[in-house]
TIRO-156675 format. One record per residue (C-alpha): residue in one letter; x, y, z. Coordinates in steps of 0.5 Angstrom, whole numbers, plus 500, padded with zeros to 3 digits. Each point is the difference from the previous one (the first is absolute). Layout:
<nodes>
AXYZ;...
</nodes>
This chain:
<nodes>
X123457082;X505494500;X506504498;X498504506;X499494505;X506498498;X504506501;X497501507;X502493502;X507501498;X501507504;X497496507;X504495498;X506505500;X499504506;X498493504;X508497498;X502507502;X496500506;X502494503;X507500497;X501507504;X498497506;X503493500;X507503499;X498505505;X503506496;X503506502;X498506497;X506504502;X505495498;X496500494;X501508500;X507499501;X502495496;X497505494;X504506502;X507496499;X498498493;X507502496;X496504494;X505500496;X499492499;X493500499;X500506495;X504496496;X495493500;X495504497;X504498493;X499493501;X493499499;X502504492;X505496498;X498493503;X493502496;X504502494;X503494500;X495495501;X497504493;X505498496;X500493502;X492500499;X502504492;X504494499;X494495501;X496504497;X506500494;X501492501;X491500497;X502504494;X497507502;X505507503;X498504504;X505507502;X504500506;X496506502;X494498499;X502493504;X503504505;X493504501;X496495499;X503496506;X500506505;X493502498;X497492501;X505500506;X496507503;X494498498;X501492503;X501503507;X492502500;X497494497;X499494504;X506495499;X503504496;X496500494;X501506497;X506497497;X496498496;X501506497;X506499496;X495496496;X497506496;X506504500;X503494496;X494498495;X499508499;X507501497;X501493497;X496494496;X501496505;X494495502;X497500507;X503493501;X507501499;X500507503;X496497507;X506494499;X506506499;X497502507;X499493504;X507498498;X503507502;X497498507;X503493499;X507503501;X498505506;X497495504;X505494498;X505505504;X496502505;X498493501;X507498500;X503504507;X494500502;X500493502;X507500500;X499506505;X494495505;X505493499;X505504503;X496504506;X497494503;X508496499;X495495495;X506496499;X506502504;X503507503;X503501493;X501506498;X495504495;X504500493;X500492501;X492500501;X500505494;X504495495;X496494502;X494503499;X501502494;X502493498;X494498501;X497506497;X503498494;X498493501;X492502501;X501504493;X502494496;X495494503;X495506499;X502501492;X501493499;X493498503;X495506496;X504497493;X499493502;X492501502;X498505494;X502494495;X493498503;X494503496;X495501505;X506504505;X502503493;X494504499;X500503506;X503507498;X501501508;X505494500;X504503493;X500506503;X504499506;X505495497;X502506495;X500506506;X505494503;X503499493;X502507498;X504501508;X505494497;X504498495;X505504497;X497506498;X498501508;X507500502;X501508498;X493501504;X502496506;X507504500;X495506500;X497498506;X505499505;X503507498;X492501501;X500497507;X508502502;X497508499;X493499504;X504497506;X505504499;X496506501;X497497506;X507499503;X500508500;X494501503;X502494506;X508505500;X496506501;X496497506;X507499503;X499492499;X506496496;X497493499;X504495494;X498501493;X497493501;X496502506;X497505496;X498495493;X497495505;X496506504;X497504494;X498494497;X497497505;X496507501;X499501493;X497493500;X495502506;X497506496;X498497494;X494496504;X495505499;X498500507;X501508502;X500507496;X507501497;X502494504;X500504507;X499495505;X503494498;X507504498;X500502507;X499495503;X505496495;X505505501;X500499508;X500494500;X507499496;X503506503;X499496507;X505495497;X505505501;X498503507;X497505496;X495505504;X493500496;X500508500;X507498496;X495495495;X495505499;X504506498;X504496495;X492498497;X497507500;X507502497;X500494494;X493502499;X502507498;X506499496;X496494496;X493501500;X498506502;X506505496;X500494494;X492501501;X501506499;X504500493;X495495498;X495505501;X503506496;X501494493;X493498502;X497507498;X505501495;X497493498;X492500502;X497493501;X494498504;X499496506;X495497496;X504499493;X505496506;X493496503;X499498492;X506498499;X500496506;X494496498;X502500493;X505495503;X495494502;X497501494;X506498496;X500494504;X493497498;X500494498;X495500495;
</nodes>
């Protein structure tokens, strides 16, 4: 009864933001109309590749964290795993169902429980790092925080104190684990090894991974904006689909509805963007990376059958891991 309480706050949620989003813009269904007919095909069809190989290349770098634990996985295997959780995640509330990837990898390895849910964690390090990174860099630069300065400065001071944030952070878990008590907290030991395993020279390769990663996924997103007929700066669309990005890991809506919208609009405003502009891009980034990605996670979740409730097991398997006893 819960679950679906849940489910019923999160669609009324959606369809309020919506609601009141489509009327506080004052949208305008023919421009929305119009807006779609010009869509250059041609463009779009080719961002249906992205979400394959940004995910193909996220799954190597989860193979080599999985290798750096002393277990192996295939690539294909890697590669079907990370598309079935990413299929899977997109129904589940906060995306869970990437939790998935958790009984793919024990069933096909001896890795324990700990260092595969660590695998998982330290992979979403990098993702977050990243998206944290030009997101804040993206919100410092749209307020003129410091200066009208332009993007790629704010994007290089940003990273200087990412980088500095890491080091104070690593440096003050190893200094309170000396302790005995903080030391017998297996939350704390976990979270100074998630942040261990992102740093330090085997991690070089893996951030390299990354921003190729990331390269493709804004990449691909530029073409979906080249095919609305837009032509922003390649910053301009770093620091936009981030802070988008950002807006829908919240588990506030269903698929994140609402909430990229309303993001969407509010950043294409800054470059005197209509929100009919804002929401053609958003269904057509939701159909290009959730929806077909969705759809090819569907087809390797069927060839690689896992409930919804083995993922649920997982998920309380997880603070189970971290009782202290």
């Amino acid at each position: 009864m819960k679950i679906k309480l849940n489910s019923i706050i999160k669609i009324a949620v959606t369809l309020l933001i919506l609601l009141f989003l489509l009327w506080k813009v004052e949208f305008n269904a023919q421009g929305f109309g119009d807006t779609l007919r010009s869509v250059r095909t041609g463009y779009f069809l080719f961002s249906l590749f992205g979400v394959i190989l940004v995910l193909g290349i996220k799954s190597y770098r989860w193979r080599l964290l999985i290798h750096n634990e002393g277990a192996t996985y295939s690539a294909y295997k890697g590669f079907a795993a990370y598309m079935a959780s990413d299929a899977v995640g997109i129904v589940t509330p906060g995306r869970i169902g990437e939790i998935a990837r958790l009984y793919y990898l024990r069933e096909e390895s001896p890795i324990s429980f700990y260092s595969a849910f660590k695998t998982i964690v330290s992979d979403r390090i990098f993702d977050f790092t990243m998206l944290g990174w030009f997101g804040l860099s993206g919100m410092l630069f749209y307020f003129k925080t410091f200066g009208n300065y332009p993007g790629l400065y704010y994007a290089l001071g940003v990273l200087v104190l990412v980088i500095f944030c890491y080091f104070v952070t690593i440096k003050f878990l190893s200094i309170i684990l000396r302790y005995k008590k903080v030391s017998r907290l297996p939350i704390i030991r976990f979270i100074y090894e998630s942040f261990l395993a992102v740093l330090g020279k085997r991690a070089v390769w893996m951030w390299v991974i990354t921003i190729v990663a990331y390269l493709m996924y804004f990449n691909f997103s530029w073409l979906i904006m080249l095919s609305l007929h837009l032509t922003p700066s390649y910053i301009d669309v770093v620091f936009i689909m981030s802070i988008m990005s950002l807006s829908t890991i919240i588990p506030l809506s269903v698929a994140g509805f609402g909430t990229r919208e309303a993001t969407l609009v509010l950043l294409f405003s800054y470059y005197g963007l209509a929100s009919e502009t804002a929401i053609s891009f958003s269904l057509m980034h939701f159909t290009a990376f959730f929806l077909w990605g969705g759809l090819i996670g569907l087809v390797f979740w069927i060839l690689m059958p896992i409930s919804i409730q083995q993922v649920k097991d997982d998920s309380k398997s997880i603070f189970l891991l971290f009782r202290v006893c």
